[in-house]
BAMARTI-70839 format. One record per atom (N, C-alpha, C): residue number from 1; x, y, z. Coordinates in pm, 1 decimal, padded with zeros to 6 digits. Layout:
<node nr="NUM" x="X" y="Y" z="Z"/>
...
This chain:
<node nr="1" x="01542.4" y="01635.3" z="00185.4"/>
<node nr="1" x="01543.5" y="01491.4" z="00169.9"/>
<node nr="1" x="01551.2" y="01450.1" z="00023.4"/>
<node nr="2" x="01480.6" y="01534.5" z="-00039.8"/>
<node nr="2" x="01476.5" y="01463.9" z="-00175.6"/>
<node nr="2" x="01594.9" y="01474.1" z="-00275.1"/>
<node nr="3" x="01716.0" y="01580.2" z="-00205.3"/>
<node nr="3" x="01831.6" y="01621.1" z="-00287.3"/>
<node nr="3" x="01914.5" y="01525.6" z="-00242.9"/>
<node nr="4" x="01899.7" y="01424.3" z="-00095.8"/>
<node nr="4" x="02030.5" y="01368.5" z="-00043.9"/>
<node nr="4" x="01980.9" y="01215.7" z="-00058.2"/>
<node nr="5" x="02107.6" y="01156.4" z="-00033.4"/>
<node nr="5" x="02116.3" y="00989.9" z="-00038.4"/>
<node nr="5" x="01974.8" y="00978.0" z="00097.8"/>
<node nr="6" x="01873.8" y="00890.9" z="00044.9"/>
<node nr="6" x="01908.2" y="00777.3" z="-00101.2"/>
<node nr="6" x="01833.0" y="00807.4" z="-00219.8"/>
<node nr="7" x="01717.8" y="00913.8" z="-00183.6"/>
<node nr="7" x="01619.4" y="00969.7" z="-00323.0"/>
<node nr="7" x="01718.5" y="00996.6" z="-00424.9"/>
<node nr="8" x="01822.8" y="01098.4" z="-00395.0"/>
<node nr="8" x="01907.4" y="01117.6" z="-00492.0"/>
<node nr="8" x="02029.0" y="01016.4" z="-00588.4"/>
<node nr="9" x="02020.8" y="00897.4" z="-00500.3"/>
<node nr="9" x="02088.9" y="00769.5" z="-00567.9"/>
<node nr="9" x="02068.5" y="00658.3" z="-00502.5"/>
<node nr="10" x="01972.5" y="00602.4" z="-00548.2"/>
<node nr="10" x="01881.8" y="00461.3" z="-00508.3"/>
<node nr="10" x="01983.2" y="00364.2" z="-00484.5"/>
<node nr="11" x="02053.2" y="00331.6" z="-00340.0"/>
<node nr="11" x="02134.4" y="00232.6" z="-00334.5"/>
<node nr="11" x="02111.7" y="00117.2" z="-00226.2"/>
<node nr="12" x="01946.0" y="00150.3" z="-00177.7"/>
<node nr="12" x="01949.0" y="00024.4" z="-00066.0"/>
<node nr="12" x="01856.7" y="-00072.7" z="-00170.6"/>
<node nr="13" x="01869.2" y="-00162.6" z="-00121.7"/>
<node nr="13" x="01814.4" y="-00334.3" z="-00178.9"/>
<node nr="13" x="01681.0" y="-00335.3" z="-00153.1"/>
<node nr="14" x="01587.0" y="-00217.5" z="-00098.9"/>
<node nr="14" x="01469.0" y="-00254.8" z="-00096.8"/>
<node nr="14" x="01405.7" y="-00176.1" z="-00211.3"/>
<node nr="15" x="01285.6" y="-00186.7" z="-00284.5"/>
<node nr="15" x="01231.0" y="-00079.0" z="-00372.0"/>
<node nr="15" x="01152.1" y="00053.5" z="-00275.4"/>
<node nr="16" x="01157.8" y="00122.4" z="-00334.2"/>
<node nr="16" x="01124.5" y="00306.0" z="-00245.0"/>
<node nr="16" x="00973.1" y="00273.7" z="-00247.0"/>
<node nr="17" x="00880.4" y="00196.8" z="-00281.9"/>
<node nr="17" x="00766.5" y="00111.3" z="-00233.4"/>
<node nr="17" x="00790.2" y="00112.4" z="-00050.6"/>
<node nr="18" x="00858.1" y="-00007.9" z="-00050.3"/>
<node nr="18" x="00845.5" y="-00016.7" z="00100.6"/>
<node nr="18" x="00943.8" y="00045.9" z="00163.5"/>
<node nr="19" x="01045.7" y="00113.6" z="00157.3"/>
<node nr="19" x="01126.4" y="00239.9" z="00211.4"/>
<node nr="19" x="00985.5" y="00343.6" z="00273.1"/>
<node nr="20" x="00909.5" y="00357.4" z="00120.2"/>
<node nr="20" x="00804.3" y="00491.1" z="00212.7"/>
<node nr="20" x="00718.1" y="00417.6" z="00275.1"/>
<node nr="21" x="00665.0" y="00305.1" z="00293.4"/>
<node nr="21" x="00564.6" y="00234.7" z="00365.1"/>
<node nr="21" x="00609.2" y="00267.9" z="00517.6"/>
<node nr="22" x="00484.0" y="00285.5" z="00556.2"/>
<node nr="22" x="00568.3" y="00398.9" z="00754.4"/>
<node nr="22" x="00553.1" y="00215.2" z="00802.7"/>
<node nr="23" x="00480.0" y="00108.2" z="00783.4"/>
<node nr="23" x="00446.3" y="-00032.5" z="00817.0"/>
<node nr="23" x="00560.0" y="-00100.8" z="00822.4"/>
<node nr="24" x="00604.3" y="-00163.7" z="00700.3"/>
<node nr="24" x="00714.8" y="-00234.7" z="00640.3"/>
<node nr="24" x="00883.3" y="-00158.1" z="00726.2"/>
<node nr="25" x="00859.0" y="-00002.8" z="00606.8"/>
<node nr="25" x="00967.3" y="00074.2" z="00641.1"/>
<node nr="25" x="01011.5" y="00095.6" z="00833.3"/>
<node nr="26" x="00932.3" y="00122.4" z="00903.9"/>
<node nr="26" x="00941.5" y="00131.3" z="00985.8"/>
<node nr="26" x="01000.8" y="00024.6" z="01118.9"/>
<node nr="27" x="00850.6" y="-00022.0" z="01106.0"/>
<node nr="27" x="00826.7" y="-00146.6" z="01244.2"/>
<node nr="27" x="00885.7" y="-00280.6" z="01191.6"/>
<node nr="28" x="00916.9" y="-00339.5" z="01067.6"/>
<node nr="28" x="00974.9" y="-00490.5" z="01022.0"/>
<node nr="28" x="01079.3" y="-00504.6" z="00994.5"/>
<node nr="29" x="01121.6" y="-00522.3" z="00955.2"/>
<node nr="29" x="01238.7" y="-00589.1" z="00913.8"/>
<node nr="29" x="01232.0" y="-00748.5" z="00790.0"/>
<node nr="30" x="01329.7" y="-00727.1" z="00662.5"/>
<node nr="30" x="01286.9" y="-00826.3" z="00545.6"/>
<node nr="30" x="01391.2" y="-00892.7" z="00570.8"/>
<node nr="31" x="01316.2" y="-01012.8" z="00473.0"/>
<node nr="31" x="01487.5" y="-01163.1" z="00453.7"/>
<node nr="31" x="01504.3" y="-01127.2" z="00273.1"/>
<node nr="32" x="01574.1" y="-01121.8" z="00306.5"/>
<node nr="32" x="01598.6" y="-01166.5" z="00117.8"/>
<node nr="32" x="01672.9" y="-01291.9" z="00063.9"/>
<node nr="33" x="01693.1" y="-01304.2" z="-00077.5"/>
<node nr="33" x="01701.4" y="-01477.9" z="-00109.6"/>
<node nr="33" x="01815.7" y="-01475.9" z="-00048.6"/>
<node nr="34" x="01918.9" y="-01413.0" z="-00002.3"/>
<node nr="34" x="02096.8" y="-01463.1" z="00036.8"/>
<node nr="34" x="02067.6" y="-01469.0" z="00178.1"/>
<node nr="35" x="01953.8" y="-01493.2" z="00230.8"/>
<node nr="35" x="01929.6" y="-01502.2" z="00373.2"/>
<node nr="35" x="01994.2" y="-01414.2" z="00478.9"/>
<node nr="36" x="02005.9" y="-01293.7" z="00421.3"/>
<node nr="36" x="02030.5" y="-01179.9" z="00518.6"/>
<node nr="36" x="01934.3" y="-01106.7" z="00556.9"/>
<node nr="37" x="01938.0" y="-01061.7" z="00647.6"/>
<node nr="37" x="01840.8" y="-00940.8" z="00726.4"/>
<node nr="37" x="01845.5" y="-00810.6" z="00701.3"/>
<node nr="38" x="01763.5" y="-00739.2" z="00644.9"/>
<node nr="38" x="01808.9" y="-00605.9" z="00626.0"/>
<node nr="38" x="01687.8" y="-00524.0" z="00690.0"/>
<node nr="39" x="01702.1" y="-00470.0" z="00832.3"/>
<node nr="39" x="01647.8" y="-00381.3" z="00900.4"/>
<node nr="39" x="01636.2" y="-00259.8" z="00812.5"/>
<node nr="40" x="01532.1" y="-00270.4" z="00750.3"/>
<node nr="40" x="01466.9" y="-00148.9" z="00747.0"/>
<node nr="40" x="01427.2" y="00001.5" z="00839.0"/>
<node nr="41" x="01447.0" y="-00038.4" z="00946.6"/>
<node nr="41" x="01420.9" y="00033.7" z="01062.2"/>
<node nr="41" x="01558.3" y="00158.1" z="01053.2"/>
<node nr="42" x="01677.1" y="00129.1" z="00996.8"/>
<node nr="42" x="01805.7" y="00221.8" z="00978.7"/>
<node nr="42" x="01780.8" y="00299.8" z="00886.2"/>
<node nr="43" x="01654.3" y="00248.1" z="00752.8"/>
<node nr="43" x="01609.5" y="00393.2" z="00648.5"/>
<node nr="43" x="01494.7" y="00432.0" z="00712.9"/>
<node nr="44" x="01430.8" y="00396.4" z="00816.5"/>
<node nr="44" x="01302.0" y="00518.1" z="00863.5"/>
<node nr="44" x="01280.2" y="00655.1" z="00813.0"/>
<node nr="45" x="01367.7" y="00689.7" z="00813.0"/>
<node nr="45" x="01306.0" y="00876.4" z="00784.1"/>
<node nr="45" x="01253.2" y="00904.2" z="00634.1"/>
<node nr="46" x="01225.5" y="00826.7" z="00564.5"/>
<node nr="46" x="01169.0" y="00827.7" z="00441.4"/>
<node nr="46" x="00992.6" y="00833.7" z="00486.2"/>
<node nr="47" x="01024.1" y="00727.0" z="00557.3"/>
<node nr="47" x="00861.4" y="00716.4" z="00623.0"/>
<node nr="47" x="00801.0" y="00773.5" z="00719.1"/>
<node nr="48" x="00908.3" y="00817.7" z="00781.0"/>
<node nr="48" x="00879.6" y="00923.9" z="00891.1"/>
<node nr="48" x="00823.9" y="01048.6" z="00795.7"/>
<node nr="49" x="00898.6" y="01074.2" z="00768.3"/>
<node nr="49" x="00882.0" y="01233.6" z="00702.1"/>
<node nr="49" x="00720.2" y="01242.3" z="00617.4"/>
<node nr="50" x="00750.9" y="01137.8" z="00499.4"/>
<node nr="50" x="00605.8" y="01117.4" z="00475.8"/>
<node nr="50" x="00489.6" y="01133.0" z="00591.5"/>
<node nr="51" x="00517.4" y="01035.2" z="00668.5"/>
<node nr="51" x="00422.5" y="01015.2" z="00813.5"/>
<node nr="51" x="00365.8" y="01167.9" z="00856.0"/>
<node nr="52" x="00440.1" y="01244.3" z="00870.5"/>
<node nr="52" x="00466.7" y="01406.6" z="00910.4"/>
<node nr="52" x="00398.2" y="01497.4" z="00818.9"/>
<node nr="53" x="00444.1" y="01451.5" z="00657.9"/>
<node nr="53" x="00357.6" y="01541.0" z="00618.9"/>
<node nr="53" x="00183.0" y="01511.8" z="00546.2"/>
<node nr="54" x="00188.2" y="01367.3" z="00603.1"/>
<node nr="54" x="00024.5" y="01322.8" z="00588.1"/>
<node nr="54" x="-00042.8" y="01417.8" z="00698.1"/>
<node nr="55" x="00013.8" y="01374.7" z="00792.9"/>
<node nr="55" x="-00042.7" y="01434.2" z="00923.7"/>
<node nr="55" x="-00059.9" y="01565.5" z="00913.3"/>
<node nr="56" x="00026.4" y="01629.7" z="00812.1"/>
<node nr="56" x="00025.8" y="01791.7" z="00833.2"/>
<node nr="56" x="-00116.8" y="01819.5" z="00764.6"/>
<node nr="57" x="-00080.5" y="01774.0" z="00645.3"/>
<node nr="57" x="-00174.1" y="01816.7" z="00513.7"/>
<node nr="57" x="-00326.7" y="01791.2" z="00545.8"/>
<node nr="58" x="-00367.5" y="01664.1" z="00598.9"/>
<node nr="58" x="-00459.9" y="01582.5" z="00660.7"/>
<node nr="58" x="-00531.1" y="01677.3" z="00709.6"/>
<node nr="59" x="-00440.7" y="01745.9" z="00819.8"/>
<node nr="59" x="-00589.7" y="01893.5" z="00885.3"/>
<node nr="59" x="-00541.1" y="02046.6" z="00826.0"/>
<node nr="60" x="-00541.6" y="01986.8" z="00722.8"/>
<node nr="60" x="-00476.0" y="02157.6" z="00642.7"/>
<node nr="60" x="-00611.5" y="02222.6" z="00614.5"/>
<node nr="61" x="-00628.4" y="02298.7" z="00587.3"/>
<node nr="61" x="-00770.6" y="02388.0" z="00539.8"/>
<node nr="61" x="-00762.2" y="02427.3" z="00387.9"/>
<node nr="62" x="-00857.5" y="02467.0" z="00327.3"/>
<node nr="62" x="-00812.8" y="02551.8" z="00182.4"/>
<node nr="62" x="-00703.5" y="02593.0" z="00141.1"/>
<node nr="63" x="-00655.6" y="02718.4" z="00220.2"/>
<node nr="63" x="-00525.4" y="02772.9" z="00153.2"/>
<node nr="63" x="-00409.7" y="02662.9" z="00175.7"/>
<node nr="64" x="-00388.7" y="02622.8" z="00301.1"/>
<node nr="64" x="-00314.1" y="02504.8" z="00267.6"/>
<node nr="64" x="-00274.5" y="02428.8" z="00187.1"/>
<node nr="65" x="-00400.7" y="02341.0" z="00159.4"/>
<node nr="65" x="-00445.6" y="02257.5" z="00063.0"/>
<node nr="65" x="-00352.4" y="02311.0" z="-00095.8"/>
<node nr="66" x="-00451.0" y="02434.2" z="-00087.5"/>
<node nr="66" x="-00380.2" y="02477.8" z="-00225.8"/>
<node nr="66" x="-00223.6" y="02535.0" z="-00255.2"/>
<node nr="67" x="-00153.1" y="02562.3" z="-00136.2"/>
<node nr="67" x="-00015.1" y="02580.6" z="-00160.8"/>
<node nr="67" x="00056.3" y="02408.6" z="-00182.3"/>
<node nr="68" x="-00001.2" y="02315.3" z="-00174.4"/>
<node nr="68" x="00094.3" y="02161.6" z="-00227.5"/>
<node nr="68" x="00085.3" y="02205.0" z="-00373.9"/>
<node nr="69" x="00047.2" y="02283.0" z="-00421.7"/>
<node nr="69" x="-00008.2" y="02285.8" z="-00584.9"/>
<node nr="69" x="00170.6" y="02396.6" z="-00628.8"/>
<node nr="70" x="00143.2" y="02497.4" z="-00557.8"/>
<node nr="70" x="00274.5" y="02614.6" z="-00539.5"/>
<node nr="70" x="00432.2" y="02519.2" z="-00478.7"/>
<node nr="71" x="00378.4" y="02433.7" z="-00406.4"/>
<node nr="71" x="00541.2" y="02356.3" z="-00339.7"/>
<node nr="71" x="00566.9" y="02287.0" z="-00448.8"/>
<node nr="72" x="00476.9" y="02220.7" z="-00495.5"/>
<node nr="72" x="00527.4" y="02094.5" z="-00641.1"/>
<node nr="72" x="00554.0" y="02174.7" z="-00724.8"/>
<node nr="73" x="00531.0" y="02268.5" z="-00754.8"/>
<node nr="73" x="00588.8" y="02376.4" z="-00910.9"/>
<node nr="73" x="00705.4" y="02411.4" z="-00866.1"/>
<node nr="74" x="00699.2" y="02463.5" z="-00807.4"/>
<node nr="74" x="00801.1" y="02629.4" z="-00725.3"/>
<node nr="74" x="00918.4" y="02517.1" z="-00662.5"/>
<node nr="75" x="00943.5" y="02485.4" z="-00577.0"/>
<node nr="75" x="01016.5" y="02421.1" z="-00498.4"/>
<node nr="75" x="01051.3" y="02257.5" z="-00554.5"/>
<node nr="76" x="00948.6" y="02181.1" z="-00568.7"/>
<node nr="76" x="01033.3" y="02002.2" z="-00596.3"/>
<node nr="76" x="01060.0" y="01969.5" z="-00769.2"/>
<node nr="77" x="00949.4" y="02014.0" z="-00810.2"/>
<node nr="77" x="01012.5" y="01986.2" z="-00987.9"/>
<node nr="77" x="01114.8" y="02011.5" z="-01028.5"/>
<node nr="78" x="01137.8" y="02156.7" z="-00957.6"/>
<node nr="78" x="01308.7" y="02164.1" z="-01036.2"/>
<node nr="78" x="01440.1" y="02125.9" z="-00967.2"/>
<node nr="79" x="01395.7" y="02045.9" z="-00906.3"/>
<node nr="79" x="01501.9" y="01984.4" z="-00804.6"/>
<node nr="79" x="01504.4" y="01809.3" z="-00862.9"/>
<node nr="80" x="01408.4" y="01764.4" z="-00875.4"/>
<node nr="80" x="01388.8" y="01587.7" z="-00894.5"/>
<node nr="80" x="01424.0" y="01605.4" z="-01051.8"/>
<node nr="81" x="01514.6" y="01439.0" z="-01058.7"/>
<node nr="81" x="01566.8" y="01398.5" z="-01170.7"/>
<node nr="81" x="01540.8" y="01271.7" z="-01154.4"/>
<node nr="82" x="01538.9" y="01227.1" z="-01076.6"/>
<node nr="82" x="01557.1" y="01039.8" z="-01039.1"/>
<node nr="82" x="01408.3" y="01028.0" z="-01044.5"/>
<node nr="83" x="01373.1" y="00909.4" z="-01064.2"/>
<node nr="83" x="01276.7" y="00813.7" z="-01020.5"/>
<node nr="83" x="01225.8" y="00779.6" z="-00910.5"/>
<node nr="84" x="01325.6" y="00778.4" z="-00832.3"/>
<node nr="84" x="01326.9" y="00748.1" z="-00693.2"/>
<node nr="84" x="01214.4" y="00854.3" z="-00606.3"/>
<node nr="85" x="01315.7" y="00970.5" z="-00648.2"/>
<node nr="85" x="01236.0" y="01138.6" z="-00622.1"/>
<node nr="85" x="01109.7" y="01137.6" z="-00664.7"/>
<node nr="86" x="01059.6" y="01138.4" z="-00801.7"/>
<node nr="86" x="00907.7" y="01152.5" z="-00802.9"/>
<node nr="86" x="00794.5" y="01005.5" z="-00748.9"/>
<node nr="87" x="00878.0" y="00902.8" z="-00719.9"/>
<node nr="87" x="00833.0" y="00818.6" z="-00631.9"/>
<node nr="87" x="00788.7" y="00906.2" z="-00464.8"/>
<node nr="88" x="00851.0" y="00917.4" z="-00431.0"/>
<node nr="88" x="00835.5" y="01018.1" z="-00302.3"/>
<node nr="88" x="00746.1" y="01100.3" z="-00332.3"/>
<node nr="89" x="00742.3" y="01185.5" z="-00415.8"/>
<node nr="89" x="00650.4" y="01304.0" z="-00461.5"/>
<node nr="89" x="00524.3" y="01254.1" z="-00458.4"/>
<node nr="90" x="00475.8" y="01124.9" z="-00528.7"/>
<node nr="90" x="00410.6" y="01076.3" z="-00546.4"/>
<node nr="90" x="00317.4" y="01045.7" z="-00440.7"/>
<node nr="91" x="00425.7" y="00986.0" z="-00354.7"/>
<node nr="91" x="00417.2" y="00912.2" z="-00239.6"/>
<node nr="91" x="00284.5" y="01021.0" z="-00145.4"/>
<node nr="92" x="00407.3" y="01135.4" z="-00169.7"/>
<node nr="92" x="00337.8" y="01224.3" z="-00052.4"/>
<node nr="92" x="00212.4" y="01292.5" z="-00107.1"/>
<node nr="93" x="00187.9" y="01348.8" z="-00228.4"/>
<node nr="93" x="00046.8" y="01401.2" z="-00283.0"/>
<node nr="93" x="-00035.2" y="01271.7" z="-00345.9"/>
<node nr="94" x="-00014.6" y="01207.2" z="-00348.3"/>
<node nr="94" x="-00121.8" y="01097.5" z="-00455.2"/>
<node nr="94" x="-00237.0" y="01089.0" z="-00305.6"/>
<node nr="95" x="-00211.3" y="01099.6" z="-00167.2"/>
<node nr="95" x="-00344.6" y="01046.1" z="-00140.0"/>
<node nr="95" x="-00392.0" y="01190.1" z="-00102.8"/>
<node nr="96" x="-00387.6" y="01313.9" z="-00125.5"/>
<node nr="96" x="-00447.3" y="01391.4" z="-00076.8"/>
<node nr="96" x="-00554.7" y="01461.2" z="-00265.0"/>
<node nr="97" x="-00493.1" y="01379.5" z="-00343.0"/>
<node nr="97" x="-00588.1" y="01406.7" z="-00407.3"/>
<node nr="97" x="-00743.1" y="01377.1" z="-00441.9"/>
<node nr="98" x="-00782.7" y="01262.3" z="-00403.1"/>
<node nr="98" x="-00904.6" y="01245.1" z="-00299.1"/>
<node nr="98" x="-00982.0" y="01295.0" z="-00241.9"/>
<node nr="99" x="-00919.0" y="01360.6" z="-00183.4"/>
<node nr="99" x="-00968.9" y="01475.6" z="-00062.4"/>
<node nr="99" x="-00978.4" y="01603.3" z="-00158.9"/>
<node nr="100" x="-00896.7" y="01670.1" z="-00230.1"/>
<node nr="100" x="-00912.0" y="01755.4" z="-00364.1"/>
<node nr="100" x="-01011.2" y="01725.1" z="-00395.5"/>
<node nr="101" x="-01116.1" y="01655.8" z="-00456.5"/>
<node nr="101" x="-01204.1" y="01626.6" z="-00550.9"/>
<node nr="101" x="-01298.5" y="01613.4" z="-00465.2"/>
<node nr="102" x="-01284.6" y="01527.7" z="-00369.1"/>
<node nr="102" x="-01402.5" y="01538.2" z="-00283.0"/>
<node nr="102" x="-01469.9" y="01720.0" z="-00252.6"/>
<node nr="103" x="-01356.3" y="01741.0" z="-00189.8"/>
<node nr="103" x="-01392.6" y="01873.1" z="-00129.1"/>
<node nr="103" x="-01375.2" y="01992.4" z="-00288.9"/>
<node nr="104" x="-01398.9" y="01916.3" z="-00359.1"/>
<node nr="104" x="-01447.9" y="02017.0" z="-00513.7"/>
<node nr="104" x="-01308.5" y="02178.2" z="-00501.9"/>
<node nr="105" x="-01207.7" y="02119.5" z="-00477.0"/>
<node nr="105" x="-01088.0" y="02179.6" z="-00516.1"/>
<node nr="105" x="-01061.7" y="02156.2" z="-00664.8"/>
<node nr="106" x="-01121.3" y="02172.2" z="-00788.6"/>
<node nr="106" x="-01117.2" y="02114.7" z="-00895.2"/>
<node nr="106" x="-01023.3" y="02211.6" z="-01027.1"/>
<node nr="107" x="-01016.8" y="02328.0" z="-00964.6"/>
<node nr="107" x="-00902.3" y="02391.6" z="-01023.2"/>
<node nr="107" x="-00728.6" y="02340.6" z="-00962.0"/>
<node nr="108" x="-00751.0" y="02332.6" z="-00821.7"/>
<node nr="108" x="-00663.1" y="02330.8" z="-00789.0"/>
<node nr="108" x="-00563.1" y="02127.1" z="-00828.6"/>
<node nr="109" x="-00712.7" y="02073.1" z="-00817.5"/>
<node nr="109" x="-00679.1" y="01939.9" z="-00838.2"/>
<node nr="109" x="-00630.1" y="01907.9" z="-01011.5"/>
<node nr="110" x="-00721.0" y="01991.2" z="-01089.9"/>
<node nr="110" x="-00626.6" y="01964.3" z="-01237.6"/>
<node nr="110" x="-00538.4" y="02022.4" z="-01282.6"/>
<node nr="111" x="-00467.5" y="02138.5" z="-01221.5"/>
<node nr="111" x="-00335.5" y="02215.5" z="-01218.8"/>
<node nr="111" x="-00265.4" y="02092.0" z="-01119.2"/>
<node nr="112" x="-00267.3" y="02076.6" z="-01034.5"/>
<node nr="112" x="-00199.8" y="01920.0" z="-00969.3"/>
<node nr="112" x="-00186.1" y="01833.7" z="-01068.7"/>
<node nr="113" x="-00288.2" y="01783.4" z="-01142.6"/>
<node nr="113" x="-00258.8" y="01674.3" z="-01221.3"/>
<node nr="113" x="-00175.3" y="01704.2" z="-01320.6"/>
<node nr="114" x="-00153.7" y="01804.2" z="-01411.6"/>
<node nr="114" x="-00075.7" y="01846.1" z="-01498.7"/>
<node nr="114" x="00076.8" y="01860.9" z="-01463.6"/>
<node nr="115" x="00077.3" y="01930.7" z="-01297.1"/>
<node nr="115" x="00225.1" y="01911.3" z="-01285.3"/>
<node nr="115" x="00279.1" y="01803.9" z="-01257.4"/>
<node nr="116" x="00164.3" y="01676.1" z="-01240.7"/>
<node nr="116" x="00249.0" y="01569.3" z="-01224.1"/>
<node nr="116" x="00295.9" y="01494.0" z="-01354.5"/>
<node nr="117" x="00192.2" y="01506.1" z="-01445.7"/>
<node nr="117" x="00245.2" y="01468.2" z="-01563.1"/>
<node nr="117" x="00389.7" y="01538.6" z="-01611.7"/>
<node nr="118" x="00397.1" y="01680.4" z="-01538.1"/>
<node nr="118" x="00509.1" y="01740.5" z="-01592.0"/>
<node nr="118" x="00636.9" y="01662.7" z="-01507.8"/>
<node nr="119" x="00633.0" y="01620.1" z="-01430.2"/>
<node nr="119" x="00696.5" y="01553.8" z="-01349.3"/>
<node nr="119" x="00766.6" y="01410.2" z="-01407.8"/>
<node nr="120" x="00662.9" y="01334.3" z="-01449.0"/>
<node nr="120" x="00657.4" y="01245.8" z="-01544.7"/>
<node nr="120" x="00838.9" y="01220.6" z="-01650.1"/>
<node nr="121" x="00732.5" y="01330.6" z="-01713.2"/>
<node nr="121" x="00832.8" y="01405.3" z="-01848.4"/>
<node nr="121" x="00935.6" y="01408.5" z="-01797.7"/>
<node nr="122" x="00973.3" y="01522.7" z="-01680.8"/>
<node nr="122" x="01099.5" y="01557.8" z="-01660.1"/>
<node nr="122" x="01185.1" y="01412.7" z="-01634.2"/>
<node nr="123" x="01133.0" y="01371.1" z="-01576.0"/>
<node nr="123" x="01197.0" y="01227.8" z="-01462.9"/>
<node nr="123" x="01282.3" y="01111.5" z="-01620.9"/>
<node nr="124" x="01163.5" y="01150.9" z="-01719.7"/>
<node nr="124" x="01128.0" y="01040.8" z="-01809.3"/>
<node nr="124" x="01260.5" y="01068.4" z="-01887.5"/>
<node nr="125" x="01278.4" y="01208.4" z="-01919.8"/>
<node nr="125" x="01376.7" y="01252.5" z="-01991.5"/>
<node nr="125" x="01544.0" y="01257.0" z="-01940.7"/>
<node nr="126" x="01514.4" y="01217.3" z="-01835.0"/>
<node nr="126" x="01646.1" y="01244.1" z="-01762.3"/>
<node nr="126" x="01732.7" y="01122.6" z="-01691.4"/>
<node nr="127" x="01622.6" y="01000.5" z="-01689.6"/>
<node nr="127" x="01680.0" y="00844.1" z="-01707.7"/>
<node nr="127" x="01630.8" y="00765.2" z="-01844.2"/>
<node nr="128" x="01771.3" y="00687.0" z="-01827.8"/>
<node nr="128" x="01731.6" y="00596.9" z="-01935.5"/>
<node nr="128" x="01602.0" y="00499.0" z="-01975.8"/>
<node nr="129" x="01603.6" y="00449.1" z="-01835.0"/>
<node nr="129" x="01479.4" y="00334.7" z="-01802.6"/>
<node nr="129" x="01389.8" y="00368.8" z="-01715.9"/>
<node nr="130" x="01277.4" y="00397.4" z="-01682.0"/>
<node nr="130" x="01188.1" y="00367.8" z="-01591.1"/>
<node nr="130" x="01189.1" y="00232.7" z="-01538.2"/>
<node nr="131" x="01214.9" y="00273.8" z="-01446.4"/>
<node nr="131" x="01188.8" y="00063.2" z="-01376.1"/>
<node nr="131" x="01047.3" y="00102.7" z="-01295.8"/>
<node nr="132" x="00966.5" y="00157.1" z="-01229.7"/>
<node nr="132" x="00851.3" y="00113.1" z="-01150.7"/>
<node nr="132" x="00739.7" y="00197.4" z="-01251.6"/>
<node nr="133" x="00777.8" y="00216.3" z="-01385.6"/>
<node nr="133" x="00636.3" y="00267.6" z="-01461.0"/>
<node nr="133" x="00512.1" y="00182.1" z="-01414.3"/>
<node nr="134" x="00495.8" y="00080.6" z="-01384.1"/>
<node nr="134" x="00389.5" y="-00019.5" z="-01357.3"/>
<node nr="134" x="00311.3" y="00089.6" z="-01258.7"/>
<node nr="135" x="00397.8" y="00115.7" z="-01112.0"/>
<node nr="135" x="00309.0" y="00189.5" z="-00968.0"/>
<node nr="135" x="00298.2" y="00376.8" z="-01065.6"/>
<node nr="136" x="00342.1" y="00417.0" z="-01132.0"/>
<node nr="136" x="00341.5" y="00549.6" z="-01198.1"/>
<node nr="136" x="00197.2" y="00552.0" z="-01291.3"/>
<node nr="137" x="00190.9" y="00458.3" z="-01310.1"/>
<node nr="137" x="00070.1" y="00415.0" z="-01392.8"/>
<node nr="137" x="-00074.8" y="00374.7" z="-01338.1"/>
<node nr="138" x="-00022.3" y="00309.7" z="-01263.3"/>
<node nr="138" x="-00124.8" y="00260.3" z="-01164.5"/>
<node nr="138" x="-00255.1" y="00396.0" z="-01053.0"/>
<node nr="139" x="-00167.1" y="00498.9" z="-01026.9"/>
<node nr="139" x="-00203.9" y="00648.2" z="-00987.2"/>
<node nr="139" x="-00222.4" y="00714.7" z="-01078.4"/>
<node nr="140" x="-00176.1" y="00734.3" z="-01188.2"/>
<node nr="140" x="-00207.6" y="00826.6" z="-01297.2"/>
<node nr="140" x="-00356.2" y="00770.2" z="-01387.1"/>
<node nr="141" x="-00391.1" y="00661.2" z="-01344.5"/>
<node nr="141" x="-00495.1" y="00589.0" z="-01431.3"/>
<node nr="141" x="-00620.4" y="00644.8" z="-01378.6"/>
<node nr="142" x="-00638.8" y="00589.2" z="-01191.4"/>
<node nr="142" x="-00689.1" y="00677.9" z="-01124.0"/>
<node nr="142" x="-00718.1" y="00780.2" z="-01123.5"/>
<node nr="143" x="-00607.8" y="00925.9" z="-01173.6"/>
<node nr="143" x="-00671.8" y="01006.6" z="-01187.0"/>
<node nr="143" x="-00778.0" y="01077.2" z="-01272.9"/>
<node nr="144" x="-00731.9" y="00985.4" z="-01388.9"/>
<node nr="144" x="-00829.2" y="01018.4" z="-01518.3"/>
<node nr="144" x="-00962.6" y="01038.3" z="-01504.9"/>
């Protein structure tokens, strides 16, 4: 998902905010100012998939837990360039870090935090503009 349209070239009219929202993205449908309708319900699988892997991770155990740490190094960093992409990334580990800290995963949770900053970087270096630094900021503040 994260190599193909649309992570890989942001071209629908909604922001990847409510694309991953399983709520919005899913079950509604928006107006926008030219008074058209744009069913959201035709990009679902953004939110699906997310949906899928909350659910997975959610009753994961330890080792589990600690291979999201091995998938974000090994497998998605060197694949994401867009914004869009570590939006998703985001999407999908920002709430299981919570649960990291709670459950005193604290190696595993500040090796997480570092690759997201590395994430950051990469993303940062490879577009011109950040347009949603505001929500990138907003999770990274949190983690401090």
């Amino acid at each position: 998902a994260l190599e193909k349209e649309p992570l890989s070239n942001w071209t629908l009219s909604v922001s990847p905010s409510h694309a991953f929202d399983f709520k919005t993205g899913c079950l509604s449908s928006l107006k926008y100012l030219n008074n058209e309708d744009y069913d959201l319900r035709t990009e679902s699988s953004l939110a699906y998939l997310l949906a899928v892997v909350h659910s997975s991770w959610q009753h994961a155990g330890f080792n589990q837990l600690c291979g999201i740490l091995d998938l974000l190094k090994e497998k998605l960093i060197p694949i994401i360039s867009t914004e869009e992409q570590m939006l998703f990334v985001l999407h999908m580990v920002g709430p299981f870090l919570q649960r990291l800290h709670t459950d005193r995963f604290m190696r595993v949770l500040f090796d997480l935090t570092i690759q997201l900053y590395e994430l950051l970087l990469r993303v940062d270096r490879s577009v011109p503009h950040l347009k949603y630094m505001d929500t990138v900021c907003d999770l990274l503040y949190h983690i401090k």
